[in-house]
C-alpha positions in Angstrom: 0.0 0.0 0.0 1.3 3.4 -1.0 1.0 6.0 1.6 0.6 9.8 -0.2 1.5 12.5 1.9 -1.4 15.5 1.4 -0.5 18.6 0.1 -1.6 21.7 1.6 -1.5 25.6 -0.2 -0.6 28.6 2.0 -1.7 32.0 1.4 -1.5 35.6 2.9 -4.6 37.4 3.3 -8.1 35.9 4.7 -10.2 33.0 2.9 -12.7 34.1 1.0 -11.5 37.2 -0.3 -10.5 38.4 -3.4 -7.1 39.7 -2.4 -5.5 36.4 -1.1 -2.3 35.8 -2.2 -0.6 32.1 -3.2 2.6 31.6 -1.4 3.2 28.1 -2.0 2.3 24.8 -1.0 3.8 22.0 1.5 3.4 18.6 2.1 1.8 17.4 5.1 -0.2 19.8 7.6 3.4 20.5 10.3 5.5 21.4 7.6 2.7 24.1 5.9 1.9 24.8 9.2 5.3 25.6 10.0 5.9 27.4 6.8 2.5 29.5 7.5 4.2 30.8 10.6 7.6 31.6 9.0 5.8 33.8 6.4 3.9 35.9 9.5 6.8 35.9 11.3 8.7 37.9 8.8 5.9 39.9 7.5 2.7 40.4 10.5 -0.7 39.6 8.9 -3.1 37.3 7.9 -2.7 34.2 6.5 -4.2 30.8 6.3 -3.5 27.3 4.8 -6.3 25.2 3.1 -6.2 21.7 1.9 -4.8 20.9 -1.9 -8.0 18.2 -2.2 -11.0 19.9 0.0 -9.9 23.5 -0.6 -11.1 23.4 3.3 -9.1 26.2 5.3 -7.4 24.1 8.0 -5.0 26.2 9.8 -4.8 30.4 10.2 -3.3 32.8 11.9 -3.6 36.8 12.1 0.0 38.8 13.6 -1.4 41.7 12.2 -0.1 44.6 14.7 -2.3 46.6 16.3 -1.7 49.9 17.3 -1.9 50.8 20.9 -5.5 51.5 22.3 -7.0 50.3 19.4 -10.0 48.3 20.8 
């Protein structure tokens, strides 16, 4: 039996709208995980990664900065 390891895409910007940007893709959730937070970490906003096959978000994260006493 041949295992496949899934791929995942990972964009900047939020699902859904028209402005998200491809950044790549990664195989196997840790590793676009990992990549997701590399790309925030060097550049705060939001991004998200969504499954090759579903298209289903399944991991996001927002390091947008906020200014202080911005509610």
């Amino acid at each position: 039996m041949v295992h496949t390891v899934p791929v995942f895409d990972i964009f900047s910007g939020r699902f859904g709208e028209k402005n998200a940007v491809w950044l790549g893709a990664a195989q196997g959730l840790a590793e676009a995980n990992g990549a997701m937070l590399r790309f925030a970490a060097k550049s705060p906003g939001a991004y998200f990664v969504s499954s090759s096959d579903s298209r289903a978000v399944v991991a996001s994260v927002d390091t947008t900065l906020k200014a202080k006493g911005a509610a």
